[in-house]
Short mmCIF file of the C-alpha atoms (twelve columns), coordinates in Angstrom:
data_MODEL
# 
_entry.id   MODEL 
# 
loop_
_atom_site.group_PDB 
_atom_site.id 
_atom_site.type_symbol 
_atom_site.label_atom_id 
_atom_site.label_alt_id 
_atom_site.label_comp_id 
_atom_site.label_asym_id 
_atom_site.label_seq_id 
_atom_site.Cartn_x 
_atom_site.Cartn_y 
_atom_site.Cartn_z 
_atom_site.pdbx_PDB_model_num 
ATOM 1   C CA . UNK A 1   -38.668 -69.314 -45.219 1 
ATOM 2   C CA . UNK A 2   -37.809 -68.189 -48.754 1 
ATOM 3   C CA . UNK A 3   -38.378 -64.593 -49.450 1 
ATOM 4   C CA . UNK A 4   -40.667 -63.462 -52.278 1 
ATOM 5   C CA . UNK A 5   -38.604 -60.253 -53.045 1 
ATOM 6   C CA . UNK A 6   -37.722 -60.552 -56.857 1 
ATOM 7   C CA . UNK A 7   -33.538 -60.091 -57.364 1 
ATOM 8   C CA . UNK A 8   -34.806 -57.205 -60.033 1 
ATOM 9   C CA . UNK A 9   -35.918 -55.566 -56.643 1 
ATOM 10  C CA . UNK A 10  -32.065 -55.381 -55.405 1 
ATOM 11  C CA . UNK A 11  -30.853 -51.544 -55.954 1 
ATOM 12  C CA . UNK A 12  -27.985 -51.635 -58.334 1 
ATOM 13  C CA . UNK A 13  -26.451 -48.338 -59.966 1 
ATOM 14  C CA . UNK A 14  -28.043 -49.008 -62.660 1 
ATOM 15  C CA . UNK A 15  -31.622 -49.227 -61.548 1 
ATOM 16  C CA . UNK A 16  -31.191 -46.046 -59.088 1 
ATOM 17  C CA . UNK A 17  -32.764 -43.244 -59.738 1 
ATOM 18  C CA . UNK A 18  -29.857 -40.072 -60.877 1 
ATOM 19  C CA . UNK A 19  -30.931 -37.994 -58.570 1 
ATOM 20  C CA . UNK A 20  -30.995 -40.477 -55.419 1 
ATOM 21  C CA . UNK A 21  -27.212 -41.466 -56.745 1 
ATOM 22  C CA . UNK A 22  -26.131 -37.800 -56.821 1 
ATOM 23  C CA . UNK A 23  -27.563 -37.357 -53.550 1 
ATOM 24  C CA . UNK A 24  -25.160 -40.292 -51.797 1 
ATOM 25  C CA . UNK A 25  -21.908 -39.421 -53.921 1 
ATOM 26  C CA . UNK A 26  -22.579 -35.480 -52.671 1 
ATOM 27  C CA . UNK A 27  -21.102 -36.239 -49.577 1 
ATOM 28  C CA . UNK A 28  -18.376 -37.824 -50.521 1 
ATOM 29  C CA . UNK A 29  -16.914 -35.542 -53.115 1 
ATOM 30  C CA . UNK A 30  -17.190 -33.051 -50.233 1 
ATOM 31  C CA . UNK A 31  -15.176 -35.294 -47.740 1 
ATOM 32  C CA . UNK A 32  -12.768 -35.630 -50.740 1 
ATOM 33  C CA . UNK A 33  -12.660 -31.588 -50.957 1 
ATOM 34  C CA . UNK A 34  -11.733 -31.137 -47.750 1 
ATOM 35  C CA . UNK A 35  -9.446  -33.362 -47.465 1 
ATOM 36  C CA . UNK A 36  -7.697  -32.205 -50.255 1 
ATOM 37  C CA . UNK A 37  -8.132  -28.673 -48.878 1 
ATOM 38  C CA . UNK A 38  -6.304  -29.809 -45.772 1 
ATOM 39  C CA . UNK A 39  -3.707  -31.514 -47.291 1 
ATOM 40  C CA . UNK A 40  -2.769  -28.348 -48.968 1 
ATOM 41  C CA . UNK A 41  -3.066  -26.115 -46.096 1 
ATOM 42  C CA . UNK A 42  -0.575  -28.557 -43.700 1 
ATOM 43  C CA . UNK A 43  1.777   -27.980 -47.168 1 
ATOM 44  C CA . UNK A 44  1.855   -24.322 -47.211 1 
ATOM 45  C CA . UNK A 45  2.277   -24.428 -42.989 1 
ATOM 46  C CA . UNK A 46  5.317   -26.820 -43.479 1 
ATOM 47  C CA . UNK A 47  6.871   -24.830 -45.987 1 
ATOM 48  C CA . UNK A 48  6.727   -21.891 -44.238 1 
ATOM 49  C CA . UNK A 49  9.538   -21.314 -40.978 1 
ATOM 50  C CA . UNK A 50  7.214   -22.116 -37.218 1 
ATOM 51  C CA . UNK A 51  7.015   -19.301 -35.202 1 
ATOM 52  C CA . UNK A 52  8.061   -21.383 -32.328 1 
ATOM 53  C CA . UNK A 53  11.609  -22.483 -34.068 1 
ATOM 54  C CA . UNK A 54  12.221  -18.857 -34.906 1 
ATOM 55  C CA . UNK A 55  11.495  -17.488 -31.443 1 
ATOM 56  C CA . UNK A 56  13.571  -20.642 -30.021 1 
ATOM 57  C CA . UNK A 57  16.650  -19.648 -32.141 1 
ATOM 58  C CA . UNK A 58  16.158  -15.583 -31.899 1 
ATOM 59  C CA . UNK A 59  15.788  -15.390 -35.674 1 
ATOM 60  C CA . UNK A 60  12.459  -13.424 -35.336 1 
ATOM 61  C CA . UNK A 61  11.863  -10.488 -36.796 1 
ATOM 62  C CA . UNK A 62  11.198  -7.722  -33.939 1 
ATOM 63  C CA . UNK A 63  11.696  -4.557  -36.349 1 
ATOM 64  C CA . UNK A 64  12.858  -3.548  -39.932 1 
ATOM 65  C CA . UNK A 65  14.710  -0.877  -41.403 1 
ATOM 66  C CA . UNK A 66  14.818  -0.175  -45.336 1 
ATOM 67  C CA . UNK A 67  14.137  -4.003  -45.242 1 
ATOM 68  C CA . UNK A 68  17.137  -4.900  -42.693 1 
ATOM 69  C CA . UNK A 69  15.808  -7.097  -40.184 1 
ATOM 70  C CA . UNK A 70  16.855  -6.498  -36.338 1 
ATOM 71  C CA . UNK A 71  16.065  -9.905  -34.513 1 
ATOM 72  C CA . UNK A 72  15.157  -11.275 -31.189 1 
ATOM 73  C CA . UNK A 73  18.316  -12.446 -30.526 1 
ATOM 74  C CA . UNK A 74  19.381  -8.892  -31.230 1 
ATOM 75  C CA . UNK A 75  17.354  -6.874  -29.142 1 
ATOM 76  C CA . UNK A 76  17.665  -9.188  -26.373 1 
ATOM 77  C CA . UNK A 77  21.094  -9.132  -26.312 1 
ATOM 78  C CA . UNK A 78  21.366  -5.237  -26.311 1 
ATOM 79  C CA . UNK A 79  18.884  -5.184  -24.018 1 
ATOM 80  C CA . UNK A 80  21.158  -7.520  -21.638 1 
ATOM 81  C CA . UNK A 81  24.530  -5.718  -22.598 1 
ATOM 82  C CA . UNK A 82  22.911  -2.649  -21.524 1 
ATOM 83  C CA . UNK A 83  20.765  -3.357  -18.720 1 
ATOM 84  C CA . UNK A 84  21.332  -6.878  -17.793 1 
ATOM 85  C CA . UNK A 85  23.443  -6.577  -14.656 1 
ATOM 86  C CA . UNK A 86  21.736  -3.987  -13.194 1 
ATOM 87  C CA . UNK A 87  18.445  -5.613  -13.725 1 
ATOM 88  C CA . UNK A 88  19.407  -9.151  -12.036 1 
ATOM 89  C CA . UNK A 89  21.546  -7.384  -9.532  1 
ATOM 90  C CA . UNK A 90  18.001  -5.986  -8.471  1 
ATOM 91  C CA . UNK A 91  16.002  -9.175  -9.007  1 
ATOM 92  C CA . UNK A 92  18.806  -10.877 -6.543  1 
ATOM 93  C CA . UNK A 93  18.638  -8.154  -4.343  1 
ATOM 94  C CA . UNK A 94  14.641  -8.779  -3.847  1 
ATOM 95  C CA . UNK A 95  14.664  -12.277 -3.456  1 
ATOM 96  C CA . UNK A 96  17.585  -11.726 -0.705  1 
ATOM 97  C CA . UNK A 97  15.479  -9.507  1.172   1 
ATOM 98  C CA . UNK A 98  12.554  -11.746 1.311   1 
ATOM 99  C CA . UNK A 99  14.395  -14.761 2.091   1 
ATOM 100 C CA . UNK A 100 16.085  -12.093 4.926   1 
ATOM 101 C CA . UNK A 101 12.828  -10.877 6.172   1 
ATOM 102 C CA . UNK A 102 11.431  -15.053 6.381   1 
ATOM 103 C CA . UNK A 103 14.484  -15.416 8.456   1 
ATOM 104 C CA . UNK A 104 13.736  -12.236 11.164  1 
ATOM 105 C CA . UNK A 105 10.033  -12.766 11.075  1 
ATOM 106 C CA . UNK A 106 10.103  -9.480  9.432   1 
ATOM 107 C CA . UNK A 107 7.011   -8.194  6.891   1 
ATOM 108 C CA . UNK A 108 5.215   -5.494  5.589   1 
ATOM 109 C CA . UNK A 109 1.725   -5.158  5.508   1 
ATOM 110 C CA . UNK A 110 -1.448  -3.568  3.692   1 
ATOM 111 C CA . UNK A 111 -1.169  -0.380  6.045   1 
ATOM 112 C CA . UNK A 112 2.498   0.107   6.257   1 
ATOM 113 C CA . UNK A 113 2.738   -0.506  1.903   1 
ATOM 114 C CA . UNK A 114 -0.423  2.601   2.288   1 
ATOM 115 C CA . UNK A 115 1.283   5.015   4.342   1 
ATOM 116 C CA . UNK A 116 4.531   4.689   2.406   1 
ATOM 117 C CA . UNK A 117 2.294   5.459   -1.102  1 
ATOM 118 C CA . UNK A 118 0.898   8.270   0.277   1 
ATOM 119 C CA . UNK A 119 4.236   9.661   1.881   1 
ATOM 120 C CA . UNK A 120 5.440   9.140   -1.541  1 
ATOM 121 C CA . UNK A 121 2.986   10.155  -3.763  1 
ATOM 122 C CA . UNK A 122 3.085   13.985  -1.703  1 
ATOM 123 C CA . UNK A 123 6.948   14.539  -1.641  1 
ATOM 124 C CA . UNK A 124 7.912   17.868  -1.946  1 
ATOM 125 C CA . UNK A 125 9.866   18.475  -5.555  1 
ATOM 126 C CA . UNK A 126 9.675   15.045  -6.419  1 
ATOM 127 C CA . UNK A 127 11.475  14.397  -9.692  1 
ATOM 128 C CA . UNK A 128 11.254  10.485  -9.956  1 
ATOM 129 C CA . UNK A 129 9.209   10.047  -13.096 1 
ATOM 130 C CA . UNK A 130 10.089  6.461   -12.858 1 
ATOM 131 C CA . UNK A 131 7.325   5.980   -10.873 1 
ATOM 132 C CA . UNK A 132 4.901   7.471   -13.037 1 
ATOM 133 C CA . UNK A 133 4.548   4.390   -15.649 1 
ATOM 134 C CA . UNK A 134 4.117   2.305   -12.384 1 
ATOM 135 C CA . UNK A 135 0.657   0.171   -12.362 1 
ATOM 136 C CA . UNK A 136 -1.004  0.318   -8.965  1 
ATOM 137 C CA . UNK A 137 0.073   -3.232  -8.442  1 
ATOM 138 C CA . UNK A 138 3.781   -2.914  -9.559  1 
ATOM 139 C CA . UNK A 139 3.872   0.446   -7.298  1 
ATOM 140 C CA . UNK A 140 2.732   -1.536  -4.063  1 
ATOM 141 C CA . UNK A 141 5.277   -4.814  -4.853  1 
ATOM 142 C CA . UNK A 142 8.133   -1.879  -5.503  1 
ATOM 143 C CA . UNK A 143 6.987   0.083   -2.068  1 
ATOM 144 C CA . UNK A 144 7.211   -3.481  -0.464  1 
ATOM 145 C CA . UNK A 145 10.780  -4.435  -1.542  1 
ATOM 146 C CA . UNK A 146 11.808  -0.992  -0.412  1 
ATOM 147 C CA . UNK A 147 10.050  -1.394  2.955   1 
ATOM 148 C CA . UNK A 148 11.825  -5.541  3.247   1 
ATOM 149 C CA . UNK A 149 15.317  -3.798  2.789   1 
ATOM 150 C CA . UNK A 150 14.843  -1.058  5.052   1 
ATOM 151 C CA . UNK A 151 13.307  -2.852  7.147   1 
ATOM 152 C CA . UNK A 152 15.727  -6.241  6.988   1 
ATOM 153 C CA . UNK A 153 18.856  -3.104  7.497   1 
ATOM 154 C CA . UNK A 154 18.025  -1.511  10.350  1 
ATOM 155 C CA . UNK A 155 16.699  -4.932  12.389  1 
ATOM 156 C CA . UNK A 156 19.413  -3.892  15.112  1 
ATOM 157 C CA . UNK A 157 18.806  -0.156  15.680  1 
ATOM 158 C CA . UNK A 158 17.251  0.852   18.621  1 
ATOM 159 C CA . UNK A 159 16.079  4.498   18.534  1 
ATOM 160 C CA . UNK A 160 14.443  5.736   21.386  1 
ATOM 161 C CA . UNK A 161 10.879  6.725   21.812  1 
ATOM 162 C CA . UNK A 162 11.849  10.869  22.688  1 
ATOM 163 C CA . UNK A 163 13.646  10.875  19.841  1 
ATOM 164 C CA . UNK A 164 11.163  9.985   17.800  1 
ATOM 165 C CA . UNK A 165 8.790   11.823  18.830  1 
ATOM 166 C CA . UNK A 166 10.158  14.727  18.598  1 
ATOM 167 C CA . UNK A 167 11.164  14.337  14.939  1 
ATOM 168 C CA . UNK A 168 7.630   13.974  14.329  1 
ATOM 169 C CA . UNK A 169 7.172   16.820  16.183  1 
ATOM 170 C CA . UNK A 170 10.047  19.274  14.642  1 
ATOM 171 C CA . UNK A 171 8.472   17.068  10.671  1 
ATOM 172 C CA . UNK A 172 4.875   17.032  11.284  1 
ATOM 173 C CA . UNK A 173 4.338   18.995  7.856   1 
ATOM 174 C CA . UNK A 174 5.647   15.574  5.861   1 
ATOM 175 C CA . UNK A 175 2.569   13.878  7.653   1 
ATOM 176 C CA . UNK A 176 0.126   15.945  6.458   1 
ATOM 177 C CA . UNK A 177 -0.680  15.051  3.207   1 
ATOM 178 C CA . UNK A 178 -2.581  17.560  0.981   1 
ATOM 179 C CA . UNK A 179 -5.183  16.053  -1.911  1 
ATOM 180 C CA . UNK A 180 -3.046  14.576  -4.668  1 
ATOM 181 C CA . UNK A 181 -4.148  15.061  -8.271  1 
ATOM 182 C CA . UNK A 182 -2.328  11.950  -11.221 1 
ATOM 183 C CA . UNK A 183 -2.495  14.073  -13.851 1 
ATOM 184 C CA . UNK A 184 -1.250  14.110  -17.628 1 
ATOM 185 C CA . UNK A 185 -0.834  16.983  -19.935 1 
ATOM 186 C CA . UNK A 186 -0.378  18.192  -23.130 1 
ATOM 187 C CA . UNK A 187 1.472   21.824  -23.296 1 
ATOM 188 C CA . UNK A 188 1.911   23.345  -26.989 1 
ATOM 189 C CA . UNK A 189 2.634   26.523  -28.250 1 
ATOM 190 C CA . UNK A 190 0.020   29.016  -29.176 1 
ATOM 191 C CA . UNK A 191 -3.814  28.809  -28.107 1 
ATOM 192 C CA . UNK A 192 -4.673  27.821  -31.557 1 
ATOM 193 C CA . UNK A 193 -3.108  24.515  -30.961 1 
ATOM 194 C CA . UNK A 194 -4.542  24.017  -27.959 1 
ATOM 195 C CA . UNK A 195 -7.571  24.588  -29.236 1 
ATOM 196 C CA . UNK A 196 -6.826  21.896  -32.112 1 
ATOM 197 C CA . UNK A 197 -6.062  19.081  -29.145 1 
ATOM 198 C CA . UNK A 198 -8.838  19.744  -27.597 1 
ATOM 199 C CA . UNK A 199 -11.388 19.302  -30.675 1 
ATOM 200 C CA . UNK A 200 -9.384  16.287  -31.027 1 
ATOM 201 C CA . UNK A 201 -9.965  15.053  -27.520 1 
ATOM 202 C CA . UNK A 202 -14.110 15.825  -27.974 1 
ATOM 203 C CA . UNK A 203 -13.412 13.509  -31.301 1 
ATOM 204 C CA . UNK A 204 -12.829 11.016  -29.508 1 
ATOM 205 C CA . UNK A 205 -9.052  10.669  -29.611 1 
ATOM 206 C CA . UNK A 206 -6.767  9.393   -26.456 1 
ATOM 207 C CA . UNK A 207 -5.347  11.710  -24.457 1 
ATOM 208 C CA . UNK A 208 -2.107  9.595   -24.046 1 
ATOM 209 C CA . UNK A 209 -1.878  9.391   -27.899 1 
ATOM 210 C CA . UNK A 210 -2.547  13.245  -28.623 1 
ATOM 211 C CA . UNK A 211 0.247   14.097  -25.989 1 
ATOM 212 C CA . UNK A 212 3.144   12.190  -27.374 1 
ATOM 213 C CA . UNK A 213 2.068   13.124  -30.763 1 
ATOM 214 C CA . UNK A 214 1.319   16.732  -29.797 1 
ATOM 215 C CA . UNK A 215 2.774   17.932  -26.013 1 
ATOM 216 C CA . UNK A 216 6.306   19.964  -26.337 1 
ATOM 217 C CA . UNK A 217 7.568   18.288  -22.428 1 
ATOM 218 C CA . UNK A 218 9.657   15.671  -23.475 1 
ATOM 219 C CA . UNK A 219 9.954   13.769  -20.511 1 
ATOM 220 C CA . UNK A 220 5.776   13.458  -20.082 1 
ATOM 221 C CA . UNK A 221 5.500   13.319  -23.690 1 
ATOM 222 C CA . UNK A 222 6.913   10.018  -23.355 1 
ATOM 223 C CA . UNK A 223 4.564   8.476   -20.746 1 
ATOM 224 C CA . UNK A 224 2.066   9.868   -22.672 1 
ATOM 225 C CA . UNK A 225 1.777   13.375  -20.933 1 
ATOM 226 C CA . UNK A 226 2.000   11.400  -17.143 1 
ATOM 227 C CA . UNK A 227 3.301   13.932  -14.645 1 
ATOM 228 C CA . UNK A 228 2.349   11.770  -11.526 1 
ATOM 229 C CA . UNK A 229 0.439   12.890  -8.668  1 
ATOM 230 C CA . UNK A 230 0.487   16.901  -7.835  1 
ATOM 231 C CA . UNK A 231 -0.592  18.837  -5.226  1 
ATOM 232 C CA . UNK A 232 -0.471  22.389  -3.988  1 
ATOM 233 C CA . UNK A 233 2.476   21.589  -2.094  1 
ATOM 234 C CA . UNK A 234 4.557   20.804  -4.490  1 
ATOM 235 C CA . UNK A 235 6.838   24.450  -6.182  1 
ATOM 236 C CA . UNK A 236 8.188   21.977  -8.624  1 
ATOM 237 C CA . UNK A 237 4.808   22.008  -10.852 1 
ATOM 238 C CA . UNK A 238 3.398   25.173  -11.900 1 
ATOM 239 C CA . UNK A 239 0.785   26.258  -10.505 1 
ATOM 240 C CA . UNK A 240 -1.949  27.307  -13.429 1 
ATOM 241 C CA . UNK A 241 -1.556  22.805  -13.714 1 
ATOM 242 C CA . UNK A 242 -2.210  22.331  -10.243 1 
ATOM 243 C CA . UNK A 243 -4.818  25.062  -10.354 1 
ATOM 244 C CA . UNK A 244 -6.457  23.377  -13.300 1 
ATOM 245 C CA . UNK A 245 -6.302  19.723  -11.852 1 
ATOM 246 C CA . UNK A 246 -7.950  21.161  -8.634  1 
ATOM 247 C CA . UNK A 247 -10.994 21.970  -10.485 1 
ATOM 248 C CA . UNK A 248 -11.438 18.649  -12.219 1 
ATOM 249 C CA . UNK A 249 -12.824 15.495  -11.080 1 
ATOM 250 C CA . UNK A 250 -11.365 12.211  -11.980 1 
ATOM 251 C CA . UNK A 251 -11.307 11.186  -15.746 1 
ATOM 252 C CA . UNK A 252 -11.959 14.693  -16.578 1 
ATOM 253 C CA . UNK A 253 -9.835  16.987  -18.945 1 
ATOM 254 C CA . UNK A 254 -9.421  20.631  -18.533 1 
ATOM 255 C CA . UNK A 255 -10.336 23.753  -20.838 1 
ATOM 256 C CA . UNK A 256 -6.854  25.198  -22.816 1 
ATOM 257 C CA . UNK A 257 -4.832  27.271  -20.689 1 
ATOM 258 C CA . UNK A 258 -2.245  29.582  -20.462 1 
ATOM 259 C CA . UNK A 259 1.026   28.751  -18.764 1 
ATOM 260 C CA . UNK A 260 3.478   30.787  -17.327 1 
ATOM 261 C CA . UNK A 261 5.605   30.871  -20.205 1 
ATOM 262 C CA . UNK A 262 3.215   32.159  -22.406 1 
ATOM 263 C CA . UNK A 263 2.930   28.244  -24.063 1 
ATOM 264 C CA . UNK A 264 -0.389  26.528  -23.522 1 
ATOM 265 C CA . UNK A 265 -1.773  23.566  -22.161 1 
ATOM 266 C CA . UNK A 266 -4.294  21.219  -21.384 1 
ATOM 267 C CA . UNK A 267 -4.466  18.321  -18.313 1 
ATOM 268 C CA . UNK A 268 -6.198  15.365  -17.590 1 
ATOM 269 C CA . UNK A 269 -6.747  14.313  -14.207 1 
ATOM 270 C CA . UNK A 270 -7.034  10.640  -14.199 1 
ATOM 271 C CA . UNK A 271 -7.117  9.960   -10.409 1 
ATOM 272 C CA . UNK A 272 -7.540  11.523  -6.896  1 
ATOM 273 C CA . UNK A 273 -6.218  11.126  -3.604  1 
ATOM 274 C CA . UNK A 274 -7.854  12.879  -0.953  1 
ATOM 275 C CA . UNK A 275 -5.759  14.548  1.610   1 
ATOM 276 C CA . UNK A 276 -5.594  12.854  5.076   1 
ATOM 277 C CA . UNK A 277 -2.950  13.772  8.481   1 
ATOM 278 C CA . UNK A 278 -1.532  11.277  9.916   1 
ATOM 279 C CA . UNK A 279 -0.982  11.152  13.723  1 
ATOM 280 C CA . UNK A 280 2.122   10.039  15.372  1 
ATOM 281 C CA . UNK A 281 0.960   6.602   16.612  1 
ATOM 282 C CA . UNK A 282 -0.014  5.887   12.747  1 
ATOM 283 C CA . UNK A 283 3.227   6.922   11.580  1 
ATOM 284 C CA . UNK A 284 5.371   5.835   14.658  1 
ATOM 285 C CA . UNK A 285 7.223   2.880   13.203  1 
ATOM 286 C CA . UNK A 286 7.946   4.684   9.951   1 
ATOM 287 C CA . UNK A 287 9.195   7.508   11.904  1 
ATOM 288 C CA . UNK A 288 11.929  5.094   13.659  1 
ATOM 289 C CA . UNK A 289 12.663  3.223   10.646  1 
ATOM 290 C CA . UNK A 290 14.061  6.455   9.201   1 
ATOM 291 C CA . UNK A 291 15.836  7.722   11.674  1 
ATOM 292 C CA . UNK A 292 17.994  4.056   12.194  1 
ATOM 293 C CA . UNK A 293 18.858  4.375   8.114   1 
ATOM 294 C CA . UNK A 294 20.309  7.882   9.312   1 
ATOM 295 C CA . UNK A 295 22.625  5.811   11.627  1 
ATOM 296 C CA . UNK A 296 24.148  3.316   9.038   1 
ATOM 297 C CA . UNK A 297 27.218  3.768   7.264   1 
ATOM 298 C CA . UNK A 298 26.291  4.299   3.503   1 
ATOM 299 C CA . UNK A 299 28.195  1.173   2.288   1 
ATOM 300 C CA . UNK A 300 25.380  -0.985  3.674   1 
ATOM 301 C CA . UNK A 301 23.628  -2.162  0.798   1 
ATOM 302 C CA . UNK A 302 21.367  -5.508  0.529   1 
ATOM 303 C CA . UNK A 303 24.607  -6.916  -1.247  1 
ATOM 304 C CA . UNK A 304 26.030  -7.348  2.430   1 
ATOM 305 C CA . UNK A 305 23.067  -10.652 2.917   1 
ATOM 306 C CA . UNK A 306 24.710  -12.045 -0.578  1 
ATOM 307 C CA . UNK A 307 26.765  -14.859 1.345   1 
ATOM 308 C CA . UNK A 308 24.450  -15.304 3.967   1 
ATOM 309 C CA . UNK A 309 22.224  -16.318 1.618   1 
ATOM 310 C CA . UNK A 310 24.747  -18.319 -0.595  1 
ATOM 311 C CA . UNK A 311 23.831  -16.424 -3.426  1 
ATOM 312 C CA . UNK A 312 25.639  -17.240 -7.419  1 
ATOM 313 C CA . UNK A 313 24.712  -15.003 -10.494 1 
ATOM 314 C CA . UNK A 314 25.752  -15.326 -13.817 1 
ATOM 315 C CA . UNK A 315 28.202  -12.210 -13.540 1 
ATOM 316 C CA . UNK A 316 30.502  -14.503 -11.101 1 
ATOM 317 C CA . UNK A 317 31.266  -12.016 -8.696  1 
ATOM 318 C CA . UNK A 318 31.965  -12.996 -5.263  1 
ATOM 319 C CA . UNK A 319 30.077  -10.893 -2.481  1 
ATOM 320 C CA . UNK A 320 31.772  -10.859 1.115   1 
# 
């Protein structure tokens, strides 16, 4: 059957409308753009050095000064130089004592990795600031390597139940812990600074910000004002700070106040840990545990398990 549709009736450019040929050309020039767009943008990304070669070789930049670069490599080679022995001597150490404690069927659990926090978290003077830029979770895995090594060194010694108990007896003061404050603060030098931090605070300013910019304690300056958990048991805090953090609850901050060296300060109490005895039953095992590291030689050290444990380091020292 022939079709009665005239061959004038067949679109052509010609015989289409302008508009309805702009319309169909529209997306193509925009296909076109992109493309083009594209192209150029894959250009400028292969001229330019991958962030993934650079970090592969060390030649990142990590810092400048007066436009000298220090790179990756750099940095991570002082870092090594100066800490990198010591750091995979402890790494080594770790893994030893957990492949140690697999072997004895020793571990350490929820409760024990508690007690030990707490124990810590009241000692008397403690100086160990180390501890203060701890997360919760980085505390409890350092707490558990601790326990694993003390734990994996005095598997042999037998200390008898009198004994113990009557250590606990003659140390029951260590088991009673008194509420424990973590606390930061900011100490300056006249009441008219203080006053200036703490308008700054109500600004809305960070406390951990204002004390390394502001706070005349160098060593909690640096943690951003961080002096760890205090308590009234503690003479090596002064007591106007533990005063103050007593009368704060947590993620509170404190009026200015007067210390006793006539400087000024202000704390932040940013957790709290209420008090709690322990009896001897709770603490029993701990109790033992220290009085067995009493009875090793000090040369005992978790470098002893090394060739039990066929262990080879990168320093290539042989450990008998």
């Amino acid at each position: 059957m022939k079709s009665n549709r005239n061959l004038h009736d067949t679109p052509t450019p010609q015989n289409i409308p302008y508009t309805q040929r702009r319309l169909k050309t529209k997306p193509t020039l925009i296909l076109l753009l992109i493309l083009l767009i594209g192209n150029l943008f894959w250009f400028v990304l292969w001229l330019l050095p991958s962030e993934e070669s650079a970090l592969k070789d060390g030649s990142e930049t990590v810092a400048t000064v007066e436009g000298d670069a220090i790179t990756r490599q750099q940095w991570l080679a002082s870092m090594e130089s100066r800490y990198g022995k010591e750091t995979l001597r402890n790494l080594v150490n770790e893994t030893v004592m957990d492949k140690a404690a697999q072997k004895y069927k020793i571990k350490a659990n929820d409760e024990e990795i508690n007690l030990e926090i707490a124990l810590l978290r009241s000692a008397r003077d403690t100086n160990d600031t180390s501890l203060h830029s701890l997360s919760t979770e980085q505390l409890r895995q350092k707490v558990r390597a601790q326990l694993l090594l003390e734990k994996v060194l005095t598997n042999d010694v037998v200390i008898e139940e009198q004994e113990a108990k009557t250590y606990y007896d003659e140390n029951q003061s260590l088991y009673n812990i008194p509420t424990t404050y973590r606390t930061s603060m900011i100490v300056v030098n006249s009441k008219e600074d203080a006053e200036r931090v703490e308008k700054e605070l109500k600004n809305g300013s960070e406390f951990a910000v204002l004390a390394r910019e502001h706070s005349l304690d160098a060593a909690s300056a640096s943690l951003g004002g961080d002096i760890g958990f205090v308590s009234s048991e503690q003479s090596s805090v002064e007591t106007a700070i533990v005063k103050a953090a007593q009368q704060l609850k947590a993620q509170a901050t404190s009026k200015p106040f007067v210390l006793s060296d006539g400087r000024y300060a202000i704390v932040m109490v940013a957790e709290i840990i209420e008090g709690n005895s322990f009896s001897y039953d709770e603490v029993e095992n701990h109790v033992k545990r220290q009085l067995a590291l009493e009875q090793l030689p000090s040369s005992i050290t978790p470098e002893a398990f090394w060739a039990e444990f066929g262990v080879e380091w990168f320093y290539g020292e042989t450990k008998k």
